[in-house]
Structure formats: structure tokens, C-alpha cells
C-alpha positions in Angstrom: 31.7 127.6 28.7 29.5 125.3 25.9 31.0 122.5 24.1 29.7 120.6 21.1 29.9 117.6 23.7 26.5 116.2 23.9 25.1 112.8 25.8 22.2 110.7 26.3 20.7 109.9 29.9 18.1 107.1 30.1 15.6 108.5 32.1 16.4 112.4 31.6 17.5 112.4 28.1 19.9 115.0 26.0 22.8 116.3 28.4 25.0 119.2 26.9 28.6 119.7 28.9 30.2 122.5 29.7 34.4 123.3 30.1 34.5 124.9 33.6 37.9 127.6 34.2 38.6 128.8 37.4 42.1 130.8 37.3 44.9 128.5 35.5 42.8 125.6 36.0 40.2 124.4 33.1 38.0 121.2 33.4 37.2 119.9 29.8 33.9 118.1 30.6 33.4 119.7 34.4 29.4 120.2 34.6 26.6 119.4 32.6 23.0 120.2 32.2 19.4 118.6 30.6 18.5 120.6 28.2 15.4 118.2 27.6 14.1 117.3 30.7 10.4 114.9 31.1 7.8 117.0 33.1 8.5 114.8 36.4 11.9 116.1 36.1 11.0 119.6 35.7 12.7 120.8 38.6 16.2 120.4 37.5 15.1 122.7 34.5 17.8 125.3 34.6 20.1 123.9 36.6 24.0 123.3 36.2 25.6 119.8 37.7 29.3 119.9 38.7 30.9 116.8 37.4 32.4 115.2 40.6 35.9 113.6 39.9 37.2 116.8 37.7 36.4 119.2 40.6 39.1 119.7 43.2 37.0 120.1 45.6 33.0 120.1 47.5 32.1 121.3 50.3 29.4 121.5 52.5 29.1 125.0 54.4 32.4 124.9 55.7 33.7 121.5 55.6 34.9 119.5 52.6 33.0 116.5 51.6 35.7 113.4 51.8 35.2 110.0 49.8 32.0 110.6 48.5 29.0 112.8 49.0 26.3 111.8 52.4 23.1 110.5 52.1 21.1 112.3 54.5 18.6 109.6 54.6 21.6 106.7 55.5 20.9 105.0 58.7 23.4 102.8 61.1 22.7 101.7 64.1 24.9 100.0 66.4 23.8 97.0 69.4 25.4 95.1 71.5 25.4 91.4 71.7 26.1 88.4 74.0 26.0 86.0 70.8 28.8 83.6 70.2 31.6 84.5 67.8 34.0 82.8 66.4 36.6 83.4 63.7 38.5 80.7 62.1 41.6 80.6 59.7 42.2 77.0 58.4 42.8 75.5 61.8 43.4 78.7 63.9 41.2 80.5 65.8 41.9 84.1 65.0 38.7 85.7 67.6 36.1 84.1 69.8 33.8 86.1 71.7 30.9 86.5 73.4 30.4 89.8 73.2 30.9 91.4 69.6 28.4 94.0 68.8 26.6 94.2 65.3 26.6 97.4 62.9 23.1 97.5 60.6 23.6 99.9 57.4 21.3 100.9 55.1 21.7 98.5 51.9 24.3 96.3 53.5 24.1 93.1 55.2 25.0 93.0 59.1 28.3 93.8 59.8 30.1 91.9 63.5 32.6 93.8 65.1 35.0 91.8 67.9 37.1 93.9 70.5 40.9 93.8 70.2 40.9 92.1 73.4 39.1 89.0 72.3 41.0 88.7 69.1 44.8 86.8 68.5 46.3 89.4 66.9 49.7 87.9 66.3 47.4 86.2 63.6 46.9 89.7 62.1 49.5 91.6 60.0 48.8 95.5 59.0 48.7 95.8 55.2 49.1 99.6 53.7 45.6 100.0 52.6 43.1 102.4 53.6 39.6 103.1 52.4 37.2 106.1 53.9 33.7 105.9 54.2 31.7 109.1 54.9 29.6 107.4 58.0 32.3 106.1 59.5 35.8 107.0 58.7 39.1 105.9 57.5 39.3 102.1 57.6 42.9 99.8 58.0 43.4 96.7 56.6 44.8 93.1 58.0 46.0 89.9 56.5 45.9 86.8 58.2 48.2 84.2 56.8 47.3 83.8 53.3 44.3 85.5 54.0 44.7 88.5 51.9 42.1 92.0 53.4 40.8 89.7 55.6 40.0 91.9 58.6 39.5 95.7 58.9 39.0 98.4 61.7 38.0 101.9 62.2 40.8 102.9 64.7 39.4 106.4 65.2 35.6 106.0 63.9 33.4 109.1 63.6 32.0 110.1 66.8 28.5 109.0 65.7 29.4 105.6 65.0 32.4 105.4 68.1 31.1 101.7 69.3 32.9 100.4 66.5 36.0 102.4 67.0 39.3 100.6 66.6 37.3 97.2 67.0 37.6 94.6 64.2 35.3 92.9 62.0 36.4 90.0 59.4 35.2 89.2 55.9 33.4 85.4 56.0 33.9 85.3 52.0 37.7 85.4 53.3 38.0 83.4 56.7 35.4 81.2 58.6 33.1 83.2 60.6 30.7 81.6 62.8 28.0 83.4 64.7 26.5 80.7 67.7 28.0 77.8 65.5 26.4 78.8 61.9 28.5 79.8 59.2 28.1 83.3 57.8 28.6 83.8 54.5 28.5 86.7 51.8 25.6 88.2 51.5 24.1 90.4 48.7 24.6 93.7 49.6 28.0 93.0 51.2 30.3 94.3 48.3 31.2 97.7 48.3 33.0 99.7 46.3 35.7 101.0 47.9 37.0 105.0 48.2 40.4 106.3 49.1 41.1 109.0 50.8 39.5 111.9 48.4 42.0 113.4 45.3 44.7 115.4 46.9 43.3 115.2 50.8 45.5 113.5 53.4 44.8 111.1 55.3 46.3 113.3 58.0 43.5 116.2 56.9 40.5 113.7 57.4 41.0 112.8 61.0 41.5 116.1 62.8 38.6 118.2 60.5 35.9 115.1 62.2 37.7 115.1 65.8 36.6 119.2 65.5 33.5 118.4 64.7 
């Protein structure tokens, strides 16, 4: 149904909104379309956008989209490494290993991930936070002392990305981190946003729908 609600993109100008009902449920602002589109844009002519956070739900075929929508042209690719890593807290050393294995994203920096076995964790204490990422999963959070989401893991990552799984990997804005004695620090493309578990899905929902898979 047509409002009176109107805005103004930057590249593809005048956007009218629409109130979307389905049964007892009505979305004020729910989809939108250009009404004005530039020729380059001409293919969107027509065409009706669901707005993302006042939808319950998106799926793909059969299966729900979680956190946030896929790129199909994201890349990660996962090697492993006999460099020397070490992880420091003030005087402690919380992991040292020598055979970590490195996670490259597209748009991120480089990403080291230790095994459990090569890490002190009666240095670590679980925090109740949890973030999802669509390539790889649900993520759990660690402290370290006074180090607050210092470290994080993938316990059960996605099949496609199951090198990493329940492996941790520690931020160096946060604790030392030194790969074959230099000191890595945050890098642009580092910070991310971070996604919960999607509106009303459970954690409990995300991890058996991917095991299926």
C-alpha cells in the first residue's frame, strides 16, 4: 500500500515507500521503490525492495538467510602456517605457536587462528556474547584479565570454513600479538560491524539448519 512517505538516494534519486500487511502484521515503511531511476539504473525500473530489518524473515529457496544477506562474490581462503606466534597479555603469555593457520577475507586484513592446544586457557574466561557471520558461523567471546572481547572462536564453523573451527584468534588492538617477533597491529579493514543472531532466530535454530546442509 502507497504512503505520502518519499526520500532521496544519492545516486538513484526519488524513493516512494510502501506499508506492507501480511495477516495481523503491518510494516509502516516495509519496501520501497525508485520511481526516478538514471538510464544506468534502468533495470531496477519496476521493481519493489523489501526493507530488511521490518521483515520477519528472508529466505533463500528453502533456507532462511541469518545475520545478514551473502555475497556471492566473498572469498576466504584458509592455509596453514609453520610461522611463529605468540600472544602476550601484560607479562603473560596467553598462546605461542608454531603452527597457527591464517584466514584471508575479502575486505578484511588477515585474520591468525591458534589451536586450543597451544593456547593457556586458564588465561581465557567465556563472556556471554555472540556474533554470526554468514561465511562462517556463530562466534563466542573471551576476556583475558582486563582484556575485555579479547579473543574469539568459531566452535562449530560452517563446513566450508571448518579449519578454523573451535580454534582461537585474538584481537592485537586488545593484547600483544606477535607473528615471528613483529608486532601486529589493527589494520584498516579490521573493524566490523558486528550481527547477532538474526531478529527472533535462536541461536539453537542456526547451528543444526548449516550441520544439514
Amino acid at each position: 500500500q502507497g504512503t505520502e512517505h518519499t526520500t532521496q538516494h544519492l545516486d538513484l534519486g526519488p524513493t516512494s515507500w510502501y506499508k506492507v500487511r501480511a495477516g495481523d502484521k503491518n510494516a509502516a515503511r516495509g519496501a520501497w521503490q525508485h520511481i526516478a531511476l538514471p538510464a544506468y539504473a534502468s533495470e531496477l525500473q519496476g521493481r519493489v525492495a523489501f526493507a530488511w530489518p521490518a521483515m520477519d524473515a528472508f529466505y533463500e529457496e528453502d533456507e532462511r538467510i541469518v545475520g545478514h544477506a551473502a555475497d556471492s562474490y566473498h572469498r576466504i581462503d584458509i592455509r596453514q602456517t609453520s610461522r611463529h606466534l605468540v600472544v602476550r597479555h601484560g607479562d603473560r603469555i596467553i598462546a605461542d605457536t608454531k603452527r597457527p593457520v591464517v584466514l584471508y577475507e575479502s575486505g578484511f586484513a588477515p585474520r591468525w587462528y591458534v589451536p586450543r592446544a597451544d593456547v593457556d586457557e586458564s588465561a581465557l574466561t567465556p563472556v556471554e556474547r555472540q556474533t554470526f557471520c554468514p561465511y562462517k558461523g556463530l562466534c563466542s567471546y573471551y576476556n583475558s584479565g582486563d582484556a575485555h572481547l579479547a579473543v574469539w572462536s568459531y566452535p562449530e564453523a560452517y563446513p566450508e570454513v571448518g579449519r578454523i573451527s573451535n580454534f582461537l584468534s585474538f584481537e592485537p588492538d586488545i593484547v600483544s600479538v606477535q607473528l615471528d617477533g613483529k608486532q601486529l597491529y589493527l589494520e584498516p579493514g579490521q573493524t566490523v560491524i558486528p550481527h547477532g543472531p538474526d531478529r527472533e532466530l535462536t541461536v539453537a535454530e542456526v547451528l543444526p539448519r548449516r550441520k544439514s546442509a
